[in-house]
N, CA, C and O of each residue as an XYZ file, in Angstrom:
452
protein
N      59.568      8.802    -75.138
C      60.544      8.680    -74.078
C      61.377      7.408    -74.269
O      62.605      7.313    -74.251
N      60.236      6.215    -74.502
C      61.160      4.756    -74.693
C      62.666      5.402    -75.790
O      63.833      5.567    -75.433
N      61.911      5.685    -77.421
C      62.533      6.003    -78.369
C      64.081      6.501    -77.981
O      65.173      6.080    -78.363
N      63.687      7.657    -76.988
C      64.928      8.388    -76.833
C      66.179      7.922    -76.005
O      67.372      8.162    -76.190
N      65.493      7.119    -74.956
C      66.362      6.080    -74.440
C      66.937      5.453    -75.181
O      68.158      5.461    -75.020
N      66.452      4.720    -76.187
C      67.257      4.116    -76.966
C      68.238      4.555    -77.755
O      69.326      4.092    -78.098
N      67.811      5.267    -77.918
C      68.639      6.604    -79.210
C      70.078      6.462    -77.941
O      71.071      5.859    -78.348
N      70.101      6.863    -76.897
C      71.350      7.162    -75.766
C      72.015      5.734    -75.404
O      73.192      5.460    -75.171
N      70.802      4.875    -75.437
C      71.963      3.492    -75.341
C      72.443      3.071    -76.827
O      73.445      2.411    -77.101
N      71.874      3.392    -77.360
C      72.629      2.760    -79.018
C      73.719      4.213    -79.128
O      74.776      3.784    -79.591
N      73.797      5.193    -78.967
C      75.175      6.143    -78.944
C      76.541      5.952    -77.947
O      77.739      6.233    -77.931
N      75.595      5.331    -77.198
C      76.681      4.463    -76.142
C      77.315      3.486    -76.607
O      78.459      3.614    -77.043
N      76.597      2.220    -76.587
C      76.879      1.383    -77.800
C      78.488      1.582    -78.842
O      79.619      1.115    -78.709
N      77.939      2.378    -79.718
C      78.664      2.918    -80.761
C      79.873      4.033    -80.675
O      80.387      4.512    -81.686
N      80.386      4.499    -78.889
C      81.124      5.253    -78.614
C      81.028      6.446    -79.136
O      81.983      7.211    -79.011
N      79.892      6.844    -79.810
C      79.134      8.331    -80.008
C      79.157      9.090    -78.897
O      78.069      9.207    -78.335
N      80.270      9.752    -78.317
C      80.076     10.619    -77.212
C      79.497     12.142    -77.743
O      78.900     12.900    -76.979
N      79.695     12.373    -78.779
C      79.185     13.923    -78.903
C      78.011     13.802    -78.777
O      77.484     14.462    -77.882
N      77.061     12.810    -79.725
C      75.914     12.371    -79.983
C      75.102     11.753    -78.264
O      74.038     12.103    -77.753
N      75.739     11.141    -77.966
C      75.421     10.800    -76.732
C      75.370     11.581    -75.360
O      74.627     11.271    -74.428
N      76.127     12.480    -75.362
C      75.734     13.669    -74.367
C      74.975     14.482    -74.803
O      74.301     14.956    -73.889
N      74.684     14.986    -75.981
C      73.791     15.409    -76.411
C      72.238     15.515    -76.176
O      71.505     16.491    -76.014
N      71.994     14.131    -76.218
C      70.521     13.162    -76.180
C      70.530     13.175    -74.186
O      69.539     12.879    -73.519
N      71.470     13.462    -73.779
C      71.742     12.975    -71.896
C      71.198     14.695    -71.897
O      70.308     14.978    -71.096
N      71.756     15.809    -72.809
C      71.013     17.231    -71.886
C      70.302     17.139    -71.826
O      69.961     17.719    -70.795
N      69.212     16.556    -72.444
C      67.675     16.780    -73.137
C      66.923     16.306    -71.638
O      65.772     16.677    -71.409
N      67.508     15.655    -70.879
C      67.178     15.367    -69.504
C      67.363     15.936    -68.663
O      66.660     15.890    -67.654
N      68.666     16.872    -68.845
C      68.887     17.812    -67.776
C      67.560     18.720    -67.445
O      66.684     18.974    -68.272
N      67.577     19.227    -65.880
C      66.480     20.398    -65.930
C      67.553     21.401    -66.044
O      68.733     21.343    -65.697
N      66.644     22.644    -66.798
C      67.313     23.956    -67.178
C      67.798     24.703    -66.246
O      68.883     25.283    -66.297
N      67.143     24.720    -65.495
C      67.341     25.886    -64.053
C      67.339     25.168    -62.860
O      66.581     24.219    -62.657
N      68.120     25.564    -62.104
C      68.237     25.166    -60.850
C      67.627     26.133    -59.736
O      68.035     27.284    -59.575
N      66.560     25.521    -58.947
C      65.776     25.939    -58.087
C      66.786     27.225    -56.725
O      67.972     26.962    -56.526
N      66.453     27.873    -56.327
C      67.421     28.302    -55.529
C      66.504     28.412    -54.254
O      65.359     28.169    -54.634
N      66.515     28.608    -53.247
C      65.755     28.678    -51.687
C      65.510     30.213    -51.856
O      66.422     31.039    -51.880
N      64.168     30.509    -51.972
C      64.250     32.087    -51.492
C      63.544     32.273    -49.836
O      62.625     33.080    -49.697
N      63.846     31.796    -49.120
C      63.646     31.571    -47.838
C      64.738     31.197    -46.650
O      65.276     30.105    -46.830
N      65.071     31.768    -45.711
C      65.716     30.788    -44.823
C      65.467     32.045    -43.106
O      64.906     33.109    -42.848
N      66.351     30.944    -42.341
C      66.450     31.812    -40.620
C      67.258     32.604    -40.725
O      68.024     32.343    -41.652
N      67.582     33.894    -39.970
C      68.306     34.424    -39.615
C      69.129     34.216    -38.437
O      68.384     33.505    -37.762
N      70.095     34.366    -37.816
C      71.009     34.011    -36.568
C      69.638     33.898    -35.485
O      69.471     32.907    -34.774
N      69.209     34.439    -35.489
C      67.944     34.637    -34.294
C      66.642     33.914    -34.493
O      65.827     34.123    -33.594
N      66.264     33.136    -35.432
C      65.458     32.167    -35.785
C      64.181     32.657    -36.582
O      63.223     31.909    -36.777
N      64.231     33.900    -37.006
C      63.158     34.913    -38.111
C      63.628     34.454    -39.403
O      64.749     34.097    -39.764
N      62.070     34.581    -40.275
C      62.270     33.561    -41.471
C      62.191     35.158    -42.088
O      61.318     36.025    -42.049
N      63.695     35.081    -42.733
C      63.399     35.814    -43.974
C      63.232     35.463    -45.272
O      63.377     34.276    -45.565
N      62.846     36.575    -46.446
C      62.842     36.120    -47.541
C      62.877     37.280    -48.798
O      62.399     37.263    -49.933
N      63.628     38.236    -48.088
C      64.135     39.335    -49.506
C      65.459     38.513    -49.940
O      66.260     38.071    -49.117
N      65.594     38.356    -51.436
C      66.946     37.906    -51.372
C      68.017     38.453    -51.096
O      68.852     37.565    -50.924
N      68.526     39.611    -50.934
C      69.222     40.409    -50.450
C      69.425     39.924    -48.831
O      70.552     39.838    -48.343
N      68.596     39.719    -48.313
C      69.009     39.451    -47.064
C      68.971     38.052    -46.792
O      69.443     37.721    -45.704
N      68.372     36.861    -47.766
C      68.522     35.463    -47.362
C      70.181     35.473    -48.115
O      70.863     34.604    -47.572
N      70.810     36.087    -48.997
C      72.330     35.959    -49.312
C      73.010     36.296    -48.218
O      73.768     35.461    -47.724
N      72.903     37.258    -47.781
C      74.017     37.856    -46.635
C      73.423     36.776    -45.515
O      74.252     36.452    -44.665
N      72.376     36.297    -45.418
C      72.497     35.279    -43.838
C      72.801     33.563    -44.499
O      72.439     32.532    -43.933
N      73.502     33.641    -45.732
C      73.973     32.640    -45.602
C      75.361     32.763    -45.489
O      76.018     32.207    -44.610
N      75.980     33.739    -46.677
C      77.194     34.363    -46.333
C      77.789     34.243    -44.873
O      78.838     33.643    -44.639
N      76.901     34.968    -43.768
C      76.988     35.447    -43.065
C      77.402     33.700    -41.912
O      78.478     33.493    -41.350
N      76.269     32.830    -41.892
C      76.556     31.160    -41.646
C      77.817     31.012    -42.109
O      78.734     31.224    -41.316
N      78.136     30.605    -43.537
C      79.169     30.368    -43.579
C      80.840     30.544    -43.234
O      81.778     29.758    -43.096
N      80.655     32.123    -43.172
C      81.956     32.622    -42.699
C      81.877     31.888    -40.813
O      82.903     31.487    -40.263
N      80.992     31.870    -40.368
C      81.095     31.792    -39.164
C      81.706     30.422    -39.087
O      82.767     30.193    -38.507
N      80.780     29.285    -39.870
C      81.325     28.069    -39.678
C      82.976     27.840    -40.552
O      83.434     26.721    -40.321
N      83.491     28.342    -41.083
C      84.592     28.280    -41.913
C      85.655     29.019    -41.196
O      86.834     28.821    -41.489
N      85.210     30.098    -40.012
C      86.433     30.678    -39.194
C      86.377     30.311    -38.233
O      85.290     30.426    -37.668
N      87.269     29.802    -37.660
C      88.397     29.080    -36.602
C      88.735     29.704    -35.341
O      89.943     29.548    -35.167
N      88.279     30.258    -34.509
C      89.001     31.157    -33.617
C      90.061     30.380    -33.419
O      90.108     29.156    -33.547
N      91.344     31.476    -32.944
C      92.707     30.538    -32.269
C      92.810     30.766    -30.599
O      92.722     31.914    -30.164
N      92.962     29.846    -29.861
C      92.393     29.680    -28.798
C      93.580     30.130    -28.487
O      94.306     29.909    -29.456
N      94.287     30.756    -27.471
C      95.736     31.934    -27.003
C      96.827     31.015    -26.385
O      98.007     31.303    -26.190
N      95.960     29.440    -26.025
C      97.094     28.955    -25.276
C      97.483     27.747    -26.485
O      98.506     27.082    -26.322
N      96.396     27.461    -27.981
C      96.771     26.720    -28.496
C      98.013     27.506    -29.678
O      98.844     26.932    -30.382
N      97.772     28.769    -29.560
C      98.807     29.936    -30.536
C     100.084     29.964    -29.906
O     101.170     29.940    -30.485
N      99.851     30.024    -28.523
C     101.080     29.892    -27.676
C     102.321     28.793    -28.003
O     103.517     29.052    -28.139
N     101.384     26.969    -28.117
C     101.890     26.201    -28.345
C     102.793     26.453    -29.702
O     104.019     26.391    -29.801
N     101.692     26.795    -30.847
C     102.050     26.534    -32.186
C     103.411     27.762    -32.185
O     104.155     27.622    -33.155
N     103.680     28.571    -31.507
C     104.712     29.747    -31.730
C     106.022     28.619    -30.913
O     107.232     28.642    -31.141
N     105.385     27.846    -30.091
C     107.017     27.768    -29.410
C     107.355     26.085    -30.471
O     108.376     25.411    -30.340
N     106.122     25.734    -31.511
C     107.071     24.933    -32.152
C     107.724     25.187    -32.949
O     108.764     24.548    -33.108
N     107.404     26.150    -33.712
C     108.370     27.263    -34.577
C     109.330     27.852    -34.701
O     110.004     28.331    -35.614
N     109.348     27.734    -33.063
C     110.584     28.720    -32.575
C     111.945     28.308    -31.649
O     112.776     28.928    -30.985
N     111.664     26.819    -32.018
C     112.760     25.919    -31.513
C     113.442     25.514    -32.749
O     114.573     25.131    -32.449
N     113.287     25.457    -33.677
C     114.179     25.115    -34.890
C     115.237     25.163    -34.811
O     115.705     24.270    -35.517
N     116.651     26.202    -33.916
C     117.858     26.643    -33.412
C     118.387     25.134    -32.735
O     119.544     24.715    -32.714
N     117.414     24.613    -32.309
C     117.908     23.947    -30.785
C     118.441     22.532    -31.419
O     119.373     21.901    -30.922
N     117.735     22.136    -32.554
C     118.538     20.315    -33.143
C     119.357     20.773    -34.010
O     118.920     21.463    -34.931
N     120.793     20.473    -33.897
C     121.201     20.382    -35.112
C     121.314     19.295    -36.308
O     121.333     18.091    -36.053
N     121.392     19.836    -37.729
C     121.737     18.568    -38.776
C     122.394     17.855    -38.554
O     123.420     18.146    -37.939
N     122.074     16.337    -39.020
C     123.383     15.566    -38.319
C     124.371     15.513    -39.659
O     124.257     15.579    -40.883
N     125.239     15.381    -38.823
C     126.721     15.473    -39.735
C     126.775     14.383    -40.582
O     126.059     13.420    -40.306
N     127.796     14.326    -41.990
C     127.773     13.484    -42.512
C     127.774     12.145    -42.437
O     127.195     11.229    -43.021
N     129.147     12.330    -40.939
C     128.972     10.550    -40.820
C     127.831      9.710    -40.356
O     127.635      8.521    -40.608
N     126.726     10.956    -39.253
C     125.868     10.198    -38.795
C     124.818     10.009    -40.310
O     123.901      9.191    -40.230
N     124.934     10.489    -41.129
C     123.873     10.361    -41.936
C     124.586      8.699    -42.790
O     123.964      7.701    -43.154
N     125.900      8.969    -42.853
C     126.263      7.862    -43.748
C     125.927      6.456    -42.852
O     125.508      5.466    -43.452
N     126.114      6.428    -41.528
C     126.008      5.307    -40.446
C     124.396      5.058    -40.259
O     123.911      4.029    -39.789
N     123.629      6.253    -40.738
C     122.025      5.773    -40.321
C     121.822      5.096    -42.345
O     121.320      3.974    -42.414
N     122.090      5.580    -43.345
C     122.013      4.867    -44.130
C     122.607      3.048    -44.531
O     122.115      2.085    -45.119
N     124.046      3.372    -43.741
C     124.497      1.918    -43.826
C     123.958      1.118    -43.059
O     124.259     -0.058    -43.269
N     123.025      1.382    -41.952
C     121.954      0.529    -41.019
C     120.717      0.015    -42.042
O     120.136     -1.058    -42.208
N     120.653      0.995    -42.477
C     118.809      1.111    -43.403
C     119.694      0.161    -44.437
O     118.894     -0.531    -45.066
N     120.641     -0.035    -44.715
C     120.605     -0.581    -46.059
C     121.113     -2.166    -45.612
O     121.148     -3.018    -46.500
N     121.440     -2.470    -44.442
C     121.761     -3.558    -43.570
C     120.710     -4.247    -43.645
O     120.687     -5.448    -43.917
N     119.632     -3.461    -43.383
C     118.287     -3.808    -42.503
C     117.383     -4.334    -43.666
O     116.498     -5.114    -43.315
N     117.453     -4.081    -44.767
C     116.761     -4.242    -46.271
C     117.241     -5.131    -46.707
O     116.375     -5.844    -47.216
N     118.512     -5.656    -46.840
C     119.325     -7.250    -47.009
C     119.019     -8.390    -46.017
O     118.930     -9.475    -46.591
N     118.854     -8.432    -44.836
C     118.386     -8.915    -44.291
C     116.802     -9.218    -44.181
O     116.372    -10.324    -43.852
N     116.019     -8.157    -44.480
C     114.783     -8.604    -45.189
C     114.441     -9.284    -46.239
O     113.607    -10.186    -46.304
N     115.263     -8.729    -47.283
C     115.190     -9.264    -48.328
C     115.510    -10.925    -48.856
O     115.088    -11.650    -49.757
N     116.654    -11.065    -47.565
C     116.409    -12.546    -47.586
C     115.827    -13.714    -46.771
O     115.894    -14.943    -46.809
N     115.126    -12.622    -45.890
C     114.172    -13.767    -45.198
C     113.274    -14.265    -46.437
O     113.181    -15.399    -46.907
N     112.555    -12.905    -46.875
C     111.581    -13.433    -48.143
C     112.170    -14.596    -49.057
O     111.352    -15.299    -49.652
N     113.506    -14.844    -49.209
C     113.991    -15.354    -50.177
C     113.621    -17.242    -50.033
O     114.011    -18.016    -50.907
């Protein structure tokens, strides 16, 4: 075990990455354990896998869907649906809000100074 450690810090060392991940699987475990057990919505321990998949499936979709609550859908439709009501501002106001912003940046710029 010492040996092989070493073997991974001296590939390190030497920027041996092929060599050095190599010697790092040899640590990996092969298989990954999976739960063949769990509750069902109602607190019964199952354990066919067939049915511990679908009651996790089954968890997850629940926690991952959102109901939309009718008065928060309500809201989100009438912000959508005002878009008509501002108009773009016209050129000059755009040229008069830039010649402010660019006022406002000279004057910063030389406080710092």
């Amino acid at each position: 075990m010492n040996n092989k450690i070493s073997q991974i810090e001296y590939n390190h060392k030497r920027n041996d990455a092929r060599k050095f991940f190599q010697e790092i699987k040899t640590f990996k475990p092969q298989q990954s354990i999976l739960p063949t057990t769990c509750k069902d919505t109602n607190g019964n321990m199952i354990s066919q896998i067939d049915e511990v998949l679908a009651g996790w499936k089954e968890y997850f979709q629940n926690l991952l869907s959102v109901p939309i609550i009718p008065e928060r859908q309500q809201q989100v439709n009438e912000r959508t649906d005002n878009h008509d009501e501002i108009a773009p501002p016209t050129y000059n106001e755009t040229c008069t809000i830039i010649n402010k912003q660019s006022c406002r940046n000279r004057q910063h710029n030389r406080g710092t100074d």
